[in-house]
Biopython code that builds the backbone (N, CA, C, O; Angstrom):
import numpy as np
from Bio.PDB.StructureBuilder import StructureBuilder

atoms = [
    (1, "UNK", "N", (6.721, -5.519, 28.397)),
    (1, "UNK", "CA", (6.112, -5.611, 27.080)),
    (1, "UNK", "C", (4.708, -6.166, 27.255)),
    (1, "UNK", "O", (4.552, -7.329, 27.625)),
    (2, "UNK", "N", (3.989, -5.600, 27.074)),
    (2, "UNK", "CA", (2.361, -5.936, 26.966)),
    (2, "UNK", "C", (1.588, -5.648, 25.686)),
    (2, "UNK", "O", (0.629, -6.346, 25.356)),
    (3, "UNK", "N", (1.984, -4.690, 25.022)),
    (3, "UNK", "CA", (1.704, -4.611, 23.603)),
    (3, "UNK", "C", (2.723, -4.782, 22.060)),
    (3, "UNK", "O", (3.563, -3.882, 22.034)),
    (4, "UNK", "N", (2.763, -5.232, 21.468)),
    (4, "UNK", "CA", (3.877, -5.097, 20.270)),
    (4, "UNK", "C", (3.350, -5.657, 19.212)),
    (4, "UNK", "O", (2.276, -6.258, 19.250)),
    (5, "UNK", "N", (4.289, -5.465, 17.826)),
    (5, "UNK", "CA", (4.188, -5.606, 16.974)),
    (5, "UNK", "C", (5.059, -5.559, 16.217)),
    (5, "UNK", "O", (5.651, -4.480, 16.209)),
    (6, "UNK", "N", (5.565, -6.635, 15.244)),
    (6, "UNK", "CA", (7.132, -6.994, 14.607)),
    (6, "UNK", "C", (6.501, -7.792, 13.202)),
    (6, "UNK", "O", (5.592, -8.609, 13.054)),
    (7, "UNK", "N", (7.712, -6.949, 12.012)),
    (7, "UNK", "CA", (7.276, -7.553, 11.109)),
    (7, "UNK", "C", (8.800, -7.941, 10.959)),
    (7, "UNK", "O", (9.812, -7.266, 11.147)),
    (8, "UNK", "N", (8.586, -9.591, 10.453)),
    (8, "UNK", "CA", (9.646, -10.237, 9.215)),
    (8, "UNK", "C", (9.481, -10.218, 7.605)),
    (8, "UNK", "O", (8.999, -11.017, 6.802)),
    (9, "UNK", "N", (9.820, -9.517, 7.541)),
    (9, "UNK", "CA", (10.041, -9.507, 5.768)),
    (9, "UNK", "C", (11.044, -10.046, 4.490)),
    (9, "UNK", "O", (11.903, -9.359, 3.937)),
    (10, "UNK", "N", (10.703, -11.432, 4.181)),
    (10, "UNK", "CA", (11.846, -11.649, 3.346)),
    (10, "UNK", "C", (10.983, -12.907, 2.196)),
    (10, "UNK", "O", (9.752, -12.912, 2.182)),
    (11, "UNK", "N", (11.606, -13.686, 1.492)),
    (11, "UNK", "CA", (10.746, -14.354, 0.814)),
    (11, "UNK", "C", (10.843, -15.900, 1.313)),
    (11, "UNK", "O", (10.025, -16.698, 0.855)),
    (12, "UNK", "N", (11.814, -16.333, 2.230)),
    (12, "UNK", "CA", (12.124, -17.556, 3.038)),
    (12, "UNK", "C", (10.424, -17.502, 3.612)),
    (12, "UNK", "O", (9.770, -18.512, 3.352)),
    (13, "UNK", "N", (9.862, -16.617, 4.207)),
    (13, "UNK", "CA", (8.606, -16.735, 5.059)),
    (13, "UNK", "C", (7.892, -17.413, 3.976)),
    (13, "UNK", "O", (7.459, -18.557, 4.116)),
    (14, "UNK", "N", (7.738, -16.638, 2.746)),
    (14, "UNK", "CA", (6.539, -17.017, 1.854)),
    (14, "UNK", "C", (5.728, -18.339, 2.153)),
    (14, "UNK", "O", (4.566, -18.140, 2.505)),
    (15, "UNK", "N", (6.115, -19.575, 2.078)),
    (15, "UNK", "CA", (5.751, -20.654, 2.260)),
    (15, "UNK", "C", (4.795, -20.676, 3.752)),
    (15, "UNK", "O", (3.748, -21.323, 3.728)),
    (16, "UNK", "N", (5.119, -20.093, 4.781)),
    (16, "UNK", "CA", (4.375, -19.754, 5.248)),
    (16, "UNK", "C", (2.986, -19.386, 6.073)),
    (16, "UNK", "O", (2.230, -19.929, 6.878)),
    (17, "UNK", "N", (3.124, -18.071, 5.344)),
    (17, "UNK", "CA", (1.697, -17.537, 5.093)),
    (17, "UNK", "C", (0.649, -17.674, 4.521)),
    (17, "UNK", "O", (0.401, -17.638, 3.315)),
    (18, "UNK", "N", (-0.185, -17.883, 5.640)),
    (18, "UNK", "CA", (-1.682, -18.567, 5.122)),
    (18, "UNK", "C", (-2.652, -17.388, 5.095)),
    (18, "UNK", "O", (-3.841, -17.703, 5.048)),
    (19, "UNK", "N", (-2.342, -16.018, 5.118)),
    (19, "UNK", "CA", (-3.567, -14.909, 4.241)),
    (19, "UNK", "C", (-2.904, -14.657, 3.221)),
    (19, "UNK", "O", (-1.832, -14.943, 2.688)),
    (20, "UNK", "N", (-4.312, -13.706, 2.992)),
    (20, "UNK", "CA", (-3.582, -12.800, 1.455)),
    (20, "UNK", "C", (-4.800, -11.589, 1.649)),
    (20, "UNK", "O", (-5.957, -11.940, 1.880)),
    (21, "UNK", "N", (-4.467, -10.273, 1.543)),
    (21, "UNK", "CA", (-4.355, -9.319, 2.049)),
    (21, "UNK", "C", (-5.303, -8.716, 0.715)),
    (21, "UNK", "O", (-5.003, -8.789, -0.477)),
    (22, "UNK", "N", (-6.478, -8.131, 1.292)),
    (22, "UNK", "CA", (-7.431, -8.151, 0.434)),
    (22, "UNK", "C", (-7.162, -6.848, -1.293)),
    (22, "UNK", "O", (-7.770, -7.126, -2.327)),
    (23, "UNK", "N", (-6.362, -5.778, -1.239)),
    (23, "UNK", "CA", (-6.328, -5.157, -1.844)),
    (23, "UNK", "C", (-5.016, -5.593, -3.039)),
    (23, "UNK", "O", (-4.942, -5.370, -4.248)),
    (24, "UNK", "N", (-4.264, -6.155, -2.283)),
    (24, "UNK", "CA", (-2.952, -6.239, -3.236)),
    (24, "UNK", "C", (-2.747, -7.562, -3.474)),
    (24, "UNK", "O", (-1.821, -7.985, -4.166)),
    (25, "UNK", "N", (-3.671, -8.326, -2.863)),
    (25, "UNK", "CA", (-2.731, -9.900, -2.757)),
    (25, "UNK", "C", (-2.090, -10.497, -1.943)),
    (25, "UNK", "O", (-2.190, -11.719, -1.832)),
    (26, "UNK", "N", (-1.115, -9.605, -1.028)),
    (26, "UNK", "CA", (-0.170, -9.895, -0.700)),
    (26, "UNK", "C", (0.156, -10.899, 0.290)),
    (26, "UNK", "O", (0.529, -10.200, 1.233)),
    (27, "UNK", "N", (0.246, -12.107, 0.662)),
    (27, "UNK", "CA", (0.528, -13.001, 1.555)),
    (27, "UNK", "C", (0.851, -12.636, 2.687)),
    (27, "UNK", "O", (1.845, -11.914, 2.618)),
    (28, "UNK", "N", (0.403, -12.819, 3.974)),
    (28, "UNK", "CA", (1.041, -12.211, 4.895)),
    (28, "UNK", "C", (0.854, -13.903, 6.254)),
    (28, "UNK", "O", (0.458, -14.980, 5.807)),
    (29, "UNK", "N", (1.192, -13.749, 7.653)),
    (29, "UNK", "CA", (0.903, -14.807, 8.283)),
    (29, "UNK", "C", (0.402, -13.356, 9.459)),
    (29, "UNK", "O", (0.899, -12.235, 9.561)),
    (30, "UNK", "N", (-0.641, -13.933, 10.127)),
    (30, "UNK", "CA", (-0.518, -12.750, 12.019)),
    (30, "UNK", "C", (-0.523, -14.097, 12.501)),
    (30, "UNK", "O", (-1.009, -15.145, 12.077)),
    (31, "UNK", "N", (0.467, -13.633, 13.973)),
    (31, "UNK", "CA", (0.444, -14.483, 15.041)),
    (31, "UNK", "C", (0.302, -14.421, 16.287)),
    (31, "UNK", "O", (0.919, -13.396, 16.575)),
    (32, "UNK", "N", (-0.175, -14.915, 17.376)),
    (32, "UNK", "CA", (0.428, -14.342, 18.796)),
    (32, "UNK", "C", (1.627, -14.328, 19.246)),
    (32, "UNK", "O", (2.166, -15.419, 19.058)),
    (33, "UNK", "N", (2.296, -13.567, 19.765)),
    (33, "UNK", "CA", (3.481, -13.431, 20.657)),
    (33, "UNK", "C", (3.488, -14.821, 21.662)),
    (33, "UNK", "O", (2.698, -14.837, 22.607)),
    (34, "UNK", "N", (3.960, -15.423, 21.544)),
    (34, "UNK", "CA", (4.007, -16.507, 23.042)),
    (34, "UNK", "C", (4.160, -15.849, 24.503)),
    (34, "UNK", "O", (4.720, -14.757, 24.593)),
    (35, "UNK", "N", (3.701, -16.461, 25.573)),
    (35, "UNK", "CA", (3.217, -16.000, 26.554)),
    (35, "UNK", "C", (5.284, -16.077, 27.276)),
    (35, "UNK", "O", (5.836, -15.308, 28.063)),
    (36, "UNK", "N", (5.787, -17.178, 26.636)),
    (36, "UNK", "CA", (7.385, -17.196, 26.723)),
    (36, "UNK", "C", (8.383, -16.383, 26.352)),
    (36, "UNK", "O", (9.503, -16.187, 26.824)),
    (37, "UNK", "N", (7.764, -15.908, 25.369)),
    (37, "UNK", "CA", (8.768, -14.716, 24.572)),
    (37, "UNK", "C", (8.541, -13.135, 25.136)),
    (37, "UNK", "O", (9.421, -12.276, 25.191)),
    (38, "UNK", "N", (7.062, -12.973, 25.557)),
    (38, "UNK", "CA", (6.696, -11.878, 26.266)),
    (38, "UNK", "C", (7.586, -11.664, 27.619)),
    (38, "UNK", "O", (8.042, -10.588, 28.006)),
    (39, "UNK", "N", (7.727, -12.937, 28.250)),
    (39, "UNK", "CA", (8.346, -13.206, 29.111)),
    (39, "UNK", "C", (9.689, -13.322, 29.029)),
    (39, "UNK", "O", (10.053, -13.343, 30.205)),
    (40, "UNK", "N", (10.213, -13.371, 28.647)),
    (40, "UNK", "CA", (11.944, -13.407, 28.099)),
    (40, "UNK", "C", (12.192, -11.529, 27.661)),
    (40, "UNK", "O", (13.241, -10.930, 27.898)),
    (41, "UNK", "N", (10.955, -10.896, 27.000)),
    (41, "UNK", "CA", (11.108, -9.847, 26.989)),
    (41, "UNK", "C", (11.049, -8.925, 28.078)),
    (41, "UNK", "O", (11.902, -8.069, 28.311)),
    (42, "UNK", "N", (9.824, -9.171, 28.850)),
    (42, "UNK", "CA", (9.876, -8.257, 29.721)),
    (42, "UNK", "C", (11.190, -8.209, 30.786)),
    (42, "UNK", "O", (11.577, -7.057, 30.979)),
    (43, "UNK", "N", (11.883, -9.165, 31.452)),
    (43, "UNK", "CA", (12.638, -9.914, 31.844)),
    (43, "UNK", "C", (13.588, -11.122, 31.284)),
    (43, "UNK", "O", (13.425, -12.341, 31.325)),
    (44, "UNK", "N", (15.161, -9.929, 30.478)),
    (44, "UNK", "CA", (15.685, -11.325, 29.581)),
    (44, "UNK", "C", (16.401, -11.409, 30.654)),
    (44, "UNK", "O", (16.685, -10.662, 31.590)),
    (45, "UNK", "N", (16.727, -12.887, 30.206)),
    (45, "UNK", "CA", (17.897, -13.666, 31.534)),
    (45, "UNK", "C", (19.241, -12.419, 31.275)),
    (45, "UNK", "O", (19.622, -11.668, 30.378)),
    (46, "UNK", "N", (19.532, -12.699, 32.359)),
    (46, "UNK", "CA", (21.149, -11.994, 32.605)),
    (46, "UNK", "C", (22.379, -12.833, 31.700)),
    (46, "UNK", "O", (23.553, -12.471, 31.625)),
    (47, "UNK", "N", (21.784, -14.029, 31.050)),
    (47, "UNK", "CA", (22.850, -14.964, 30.239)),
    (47, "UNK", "C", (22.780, -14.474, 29.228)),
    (47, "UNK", "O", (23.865, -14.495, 28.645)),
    (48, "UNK", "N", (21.504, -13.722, 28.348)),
    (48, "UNK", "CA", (21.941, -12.996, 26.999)),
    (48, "UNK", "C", (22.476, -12.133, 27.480)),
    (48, "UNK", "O", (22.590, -11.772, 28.652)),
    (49, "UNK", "N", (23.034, -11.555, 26.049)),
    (49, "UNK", "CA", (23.740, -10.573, 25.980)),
    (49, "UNK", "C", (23.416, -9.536, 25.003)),
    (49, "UNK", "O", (23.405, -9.826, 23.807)),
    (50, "UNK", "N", (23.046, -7.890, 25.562)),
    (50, "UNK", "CA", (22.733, -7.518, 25.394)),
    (50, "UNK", "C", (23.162, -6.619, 24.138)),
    (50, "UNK", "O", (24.272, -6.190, 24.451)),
    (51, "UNK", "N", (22.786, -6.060, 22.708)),
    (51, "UNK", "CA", (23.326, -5.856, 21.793)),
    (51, "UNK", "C", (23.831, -4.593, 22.211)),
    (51, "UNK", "O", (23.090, -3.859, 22.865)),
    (52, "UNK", "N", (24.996, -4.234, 21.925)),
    (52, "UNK", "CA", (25.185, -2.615, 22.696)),
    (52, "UNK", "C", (24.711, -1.370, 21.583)),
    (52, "UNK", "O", (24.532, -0.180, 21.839)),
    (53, "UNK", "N", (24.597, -1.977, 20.456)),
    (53, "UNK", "CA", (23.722, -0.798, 19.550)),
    (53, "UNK", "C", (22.289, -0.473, 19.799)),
    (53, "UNK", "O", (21.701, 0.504, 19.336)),
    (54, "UNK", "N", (21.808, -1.349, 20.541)),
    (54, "UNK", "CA", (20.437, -1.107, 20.787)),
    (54, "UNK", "C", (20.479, -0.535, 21.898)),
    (54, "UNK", "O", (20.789, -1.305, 22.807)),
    (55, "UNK", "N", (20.173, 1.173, 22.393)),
    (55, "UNK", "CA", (19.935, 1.930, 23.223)),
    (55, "UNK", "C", (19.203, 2.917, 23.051)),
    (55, "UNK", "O", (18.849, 3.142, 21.893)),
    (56, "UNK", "N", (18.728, 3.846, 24.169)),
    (56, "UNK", "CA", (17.681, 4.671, 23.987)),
    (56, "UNK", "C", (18.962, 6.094, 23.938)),
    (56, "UNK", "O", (19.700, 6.334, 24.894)),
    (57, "UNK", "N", (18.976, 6.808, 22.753)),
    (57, "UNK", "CA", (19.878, 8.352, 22.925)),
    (57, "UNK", "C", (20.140, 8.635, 24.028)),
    (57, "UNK", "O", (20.117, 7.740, 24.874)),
    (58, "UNK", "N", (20.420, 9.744, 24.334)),
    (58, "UNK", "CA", (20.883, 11.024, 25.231)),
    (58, "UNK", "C", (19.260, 11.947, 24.769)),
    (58, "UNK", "O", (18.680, 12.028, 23.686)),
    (59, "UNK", "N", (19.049, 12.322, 25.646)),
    (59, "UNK", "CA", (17.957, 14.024, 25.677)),
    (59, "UNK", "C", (18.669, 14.959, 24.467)),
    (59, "UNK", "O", (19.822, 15.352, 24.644)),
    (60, "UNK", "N", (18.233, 15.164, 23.728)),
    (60, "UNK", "CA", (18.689, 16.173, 22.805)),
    (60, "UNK", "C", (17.977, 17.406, 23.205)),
    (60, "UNK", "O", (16.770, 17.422, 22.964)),
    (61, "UNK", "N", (18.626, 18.683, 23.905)),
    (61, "UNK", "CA", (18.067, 19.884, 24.428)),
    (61, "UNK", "C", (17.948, 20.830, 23.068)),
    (61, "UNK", "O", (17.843, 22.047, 23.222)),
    (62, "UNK", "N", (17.963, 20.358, 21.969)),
    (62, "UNK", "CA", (17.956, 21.500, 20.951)),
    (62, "UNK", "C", (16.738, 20.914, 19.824)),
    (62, "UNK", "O", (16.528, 21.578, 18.809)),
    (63, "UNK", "N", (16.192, 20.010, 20.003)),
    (63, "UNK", "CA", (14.680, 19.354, 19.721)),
    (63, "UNK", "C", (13.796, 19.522, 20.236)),
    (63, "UNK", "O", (13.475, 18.813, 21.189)),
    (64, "UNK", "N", (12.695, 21.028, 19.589)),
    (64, "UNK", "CA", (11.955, 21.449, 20.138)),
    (64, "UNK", "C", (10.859, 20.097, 20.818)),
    (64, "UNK", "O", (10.977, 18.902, 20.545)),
    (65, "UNK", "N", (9.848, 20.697, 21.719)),
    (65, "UNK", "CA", (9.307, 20.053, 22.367)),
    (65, "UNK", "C", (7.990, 20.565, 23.117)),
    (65, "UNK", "O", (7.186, 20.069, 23.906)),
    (66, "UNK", "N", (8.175, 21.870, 22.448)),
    (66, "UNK", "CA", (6.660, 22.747, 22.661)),
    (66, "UNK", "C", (6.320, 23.894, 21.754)),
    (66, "UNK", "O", (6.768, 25.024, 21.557)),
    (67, "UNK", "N", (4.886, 22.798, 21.059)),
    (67, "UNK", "CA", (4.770, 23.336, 19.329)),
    (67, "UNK", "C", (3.875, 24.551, 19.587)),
    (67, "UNK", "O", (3.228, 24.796, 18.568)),
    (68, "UNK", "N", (3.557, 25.556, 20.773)),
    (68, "UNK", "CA", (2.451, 25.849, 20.644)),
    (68, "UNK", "C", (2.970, 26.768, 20.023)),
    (68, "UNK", "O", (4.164, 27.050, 20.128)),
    (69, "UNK", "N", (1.636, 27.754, 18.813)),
    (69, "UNK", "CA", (1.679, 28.477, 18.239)),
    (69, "UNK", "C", (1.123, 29.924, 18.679)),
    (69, "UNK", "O", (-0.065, 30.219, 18.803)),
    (70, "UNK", "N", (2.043, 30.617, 18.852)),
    (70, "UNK", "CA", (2.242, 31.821, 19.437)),
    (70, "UNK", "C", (2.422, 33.189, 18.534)),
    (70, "UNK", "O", (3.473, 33.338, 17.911)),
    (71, "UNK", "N", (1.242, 34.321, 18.462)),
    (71, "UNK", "CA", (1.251, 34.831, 17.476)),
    (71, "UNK", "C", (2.725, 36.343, 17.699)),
    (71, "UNK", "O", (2.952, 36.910, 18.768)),
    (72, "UNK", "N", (3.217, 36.534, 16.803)),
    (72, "UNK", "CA", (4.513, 37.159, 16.446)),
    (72, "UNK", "C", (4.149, 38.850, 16.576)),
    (72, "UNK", "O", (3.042, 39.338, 16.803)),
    (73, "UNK", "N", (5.603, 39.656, 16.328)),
    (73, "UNK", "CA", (5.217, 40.755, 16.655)),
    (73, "UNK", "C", (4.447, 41.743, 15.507)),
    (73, "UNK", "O", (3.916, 42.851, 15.572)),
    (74, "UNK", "N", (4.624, 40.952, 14.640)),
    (74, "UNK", "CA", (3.762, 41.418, 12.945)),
    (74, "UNK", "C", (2.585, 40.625, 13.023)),
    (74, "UNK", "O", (2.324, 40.109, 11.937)),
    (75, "UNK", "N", (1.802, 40.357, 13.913)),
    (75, "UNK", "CA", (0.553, 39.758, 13.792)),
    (75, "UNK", "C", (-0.084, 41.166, 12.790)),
    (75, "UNK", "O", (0.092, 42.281, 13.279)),
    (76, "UNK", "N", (-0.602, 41.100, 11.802)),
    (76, "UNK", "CA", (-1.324, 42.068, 10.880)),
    (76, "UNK", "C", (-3.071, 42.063, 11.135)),
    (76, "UNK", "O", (-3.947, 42.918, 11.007)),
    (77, "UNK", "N", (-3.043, 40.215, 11.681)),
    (77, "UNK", "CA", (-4.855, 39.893, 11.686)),
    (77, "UNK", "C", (-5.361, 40.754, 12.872)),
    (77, "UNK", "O", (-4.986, 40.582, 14.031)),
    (78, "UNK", "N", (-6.456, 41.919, 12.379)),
    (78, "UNK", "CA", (-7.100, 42.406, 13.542)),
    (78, "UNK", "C", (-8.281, 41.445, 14.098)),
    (78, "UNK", "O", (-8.719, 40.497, 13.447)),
    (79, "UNK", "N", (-8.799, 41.862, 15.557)),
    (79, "UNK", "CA", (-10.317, 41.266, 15.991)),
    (79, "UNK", "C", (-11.201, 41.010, 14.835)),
    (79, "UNK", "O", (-11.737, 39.915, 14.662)),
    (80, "UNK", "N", (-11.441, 42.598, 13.588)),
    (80, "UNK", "CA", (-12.221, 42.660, 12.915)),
    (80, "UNK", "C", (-12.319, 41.392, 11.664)),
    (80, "UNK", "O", (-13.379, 40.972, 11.199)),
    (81, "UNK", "N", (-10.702, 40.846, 11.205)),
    (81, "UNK", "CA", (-10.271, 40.477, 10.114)),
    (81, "UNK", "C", (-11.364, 38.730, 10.341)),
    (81, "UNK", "O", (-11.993, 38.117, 9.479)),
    (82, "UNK", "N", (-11.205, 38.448, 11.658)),
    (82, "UNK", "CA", (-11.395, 36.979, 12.545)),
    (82, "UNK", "C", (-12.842, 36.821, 12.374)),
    (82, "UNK", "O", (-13.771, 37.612, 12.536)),
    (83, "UNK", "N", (-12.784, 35.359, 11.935)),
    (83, "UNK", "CA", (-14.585, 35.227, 12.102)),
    (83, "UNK", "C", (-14.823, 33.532, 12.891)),
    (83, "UNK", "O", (-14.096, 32.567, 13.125)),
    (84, "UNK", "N", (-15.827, 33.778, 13.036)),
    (84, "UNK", "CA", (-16.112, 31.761, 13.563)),
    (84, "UNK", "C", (-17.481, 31.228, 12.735)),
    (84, "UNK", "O", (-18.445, 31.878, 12.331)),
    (85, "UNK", "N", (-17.152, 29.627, 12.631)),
    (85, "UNK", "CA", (-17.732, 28.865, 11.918)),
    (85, "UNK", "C", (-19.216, 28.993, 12.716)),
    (85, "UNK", "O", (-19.347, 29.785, 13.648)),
    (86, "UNK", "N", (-20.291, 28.153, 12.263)),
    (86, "UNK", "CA", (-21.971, 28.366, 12.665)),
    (86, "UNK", "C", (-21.122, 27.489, 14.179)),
    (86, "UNK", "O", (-21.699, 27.881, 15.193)),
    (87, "UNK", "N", (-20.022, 26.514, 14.519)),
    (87, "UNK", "CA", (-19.974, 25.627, 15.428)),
    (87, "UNK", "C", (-19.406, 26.987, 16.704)),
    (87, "UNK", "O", (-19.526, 26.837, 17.919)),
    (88, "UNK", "N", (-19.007, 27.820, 16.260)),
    (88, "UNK", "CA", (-18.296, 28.984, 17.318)),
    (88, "UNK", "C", (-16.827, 28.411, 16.991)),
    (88, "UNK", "O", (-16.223, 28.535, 18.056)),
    (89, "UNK", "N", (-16.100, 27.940, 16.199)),
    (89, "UNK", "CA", (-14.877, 27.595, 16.167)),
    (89, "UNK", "C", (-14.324, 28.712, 15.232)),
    (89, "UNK", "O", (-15.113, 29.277, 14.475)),
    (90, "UNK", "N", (-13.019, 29.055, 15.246)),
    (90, "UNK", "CA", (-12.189, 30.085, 14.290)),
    (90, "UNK", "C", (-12.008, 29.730, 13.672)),
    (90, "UNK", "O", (-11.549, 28.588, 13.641)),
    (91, "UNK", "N", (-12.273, 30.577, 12.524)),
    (91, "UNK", "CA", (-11.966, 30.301, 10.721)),
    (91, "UNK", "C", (-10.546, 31.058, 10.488)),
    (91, "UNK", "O", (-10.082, 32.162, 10.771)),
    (92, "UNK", "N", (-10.109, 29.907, 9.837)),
    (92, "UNK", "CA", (-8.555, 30.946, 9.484)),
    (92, "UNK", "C", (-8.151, 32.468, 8.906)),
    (92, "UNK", "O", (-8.574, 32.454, 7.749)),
    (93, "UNK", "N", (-7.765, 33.285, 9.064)),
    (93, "UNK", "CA", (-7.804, 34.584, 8.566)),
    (93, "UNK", "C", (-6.298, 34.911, 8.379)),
    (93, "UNK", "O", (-5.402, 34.569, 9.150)),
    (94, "UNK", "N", (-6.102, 35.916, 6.769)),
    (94, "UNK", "CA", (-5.025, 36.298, 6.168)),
    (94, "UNK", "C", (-4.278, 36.800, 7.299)),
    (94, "UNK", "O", (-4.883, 37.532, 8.083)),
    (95, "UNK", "N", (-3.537, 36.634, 7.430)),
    (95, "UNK", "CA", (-2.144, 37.197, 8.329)),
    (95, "UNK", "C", (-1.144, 37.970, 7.458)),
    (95, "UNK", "O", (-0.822, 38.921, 8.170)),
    (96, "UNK", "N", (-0.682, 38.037, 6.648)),
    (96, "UNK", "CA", (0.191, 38.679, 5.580)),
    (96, "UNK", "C", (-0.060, 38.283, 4.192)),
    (96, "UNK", "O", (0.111, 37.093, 3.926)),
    (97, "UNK", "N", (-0.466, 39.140, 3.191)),
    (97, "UNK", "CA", (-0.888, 38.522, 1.875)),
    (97, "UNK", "C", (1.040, 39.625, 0.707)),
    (97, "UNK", "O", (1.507, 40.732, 0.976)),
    (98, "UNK", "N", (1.454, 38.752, -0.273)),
    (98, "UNK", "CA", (1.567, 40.120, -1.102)),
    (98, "UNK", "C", (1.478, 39.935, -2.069)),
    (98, "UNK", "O", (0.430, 39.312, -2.236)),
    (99, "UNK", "N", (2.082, 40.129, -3.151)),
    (99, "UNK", "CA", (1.884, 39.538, -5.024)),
    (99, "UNK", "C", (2.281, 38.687, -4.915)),
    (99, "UNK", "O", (1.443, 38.093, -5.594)),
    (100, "UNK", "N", (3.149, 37.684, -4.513)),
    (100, "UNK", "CA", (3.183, 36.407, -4.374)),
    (100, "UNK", "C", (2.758, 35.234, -3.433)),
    (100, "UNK", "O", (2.977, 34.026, -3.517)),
    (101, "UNK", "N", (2.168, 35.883, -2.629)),
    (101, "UNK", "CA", (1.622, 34.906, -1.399)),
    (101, "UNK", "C", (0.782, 35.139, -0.873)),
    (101, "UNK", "O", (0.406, 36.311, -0.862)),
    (102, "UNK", "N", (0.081, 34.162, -0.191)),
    (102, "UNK", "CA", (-0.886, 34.887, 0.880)),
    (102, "UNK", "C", (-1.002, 34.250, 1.801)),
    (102, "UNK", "O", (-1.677, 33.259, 1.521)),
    (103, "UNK", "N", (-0.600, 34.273, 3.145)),
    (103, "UNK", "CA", (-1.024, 33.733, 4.712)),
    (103, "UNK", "C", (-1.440, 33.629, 5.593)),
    (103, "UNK", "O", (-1.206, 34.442, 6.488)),
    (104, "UNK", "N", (-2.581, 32.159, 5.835)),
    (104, "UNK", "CA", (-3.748, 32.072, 6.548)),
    (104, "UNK", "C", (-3.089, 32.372, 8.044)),
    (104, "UNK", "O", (-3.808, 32.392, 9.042)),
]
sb = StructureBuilder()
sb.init_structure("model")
sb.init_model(0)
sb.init_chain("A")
sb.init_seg("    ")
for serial, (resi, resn, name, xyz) in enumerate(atoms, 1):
    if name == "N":
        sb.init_residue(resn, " ", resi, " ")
    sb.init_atom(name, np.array(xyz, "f"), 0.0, 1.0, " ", f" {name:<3s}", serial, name[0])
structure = sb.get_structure()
């Protein structure tokens, strides 16, 4: 653990917290992590005990995991339809329009 971030939320804290959170009001406290607790995290003793609900899943093989977008066998957009911005970047172009829809 070298980076984190944990919130407690309840109204026992209130007393507390010494900000207040510029848009809403809202009381809040920030603190550092102790250099002890980082340490207990990175390395807890073998005397706790470890919660057994807290684990990382199984690999789920049916959760895609590669979004690229790959054009289909009804691509309709020709070369001609395609244009680019003054930057040389592609401007979106209709792919299928009908009386009810139309798709960039």
């Amino acid at each position: 653990v070298d980076n984190c971030y944990y919130q407690l939320i309840a109204k026992e804290f209130e007393a507390e917290c010494d900000q207040k959170e510029q848009w809403y009001s809202t009381l809040y406290k920030s603190e550092k992590v102790s250099d002890e607790f980082l340490q207990r995290w990175r390395a807890p003793p073998a005397s706790e005990i470890v919660d057994p609900r807290l684990f990382t899943p199984l690999l789920n093989k049916y959760i895609a995991d590669d979004f690229t977008i790959l054009a289909g066998d009804n691509d309709t957009g020709s070369d001609e339809s395609k244009s680019e911005d003054a930057e040389g970047k592609s401007l979106p172009y209709v792919i299928r329009e009908t009386d009810e829809s139309k798709i960039w």
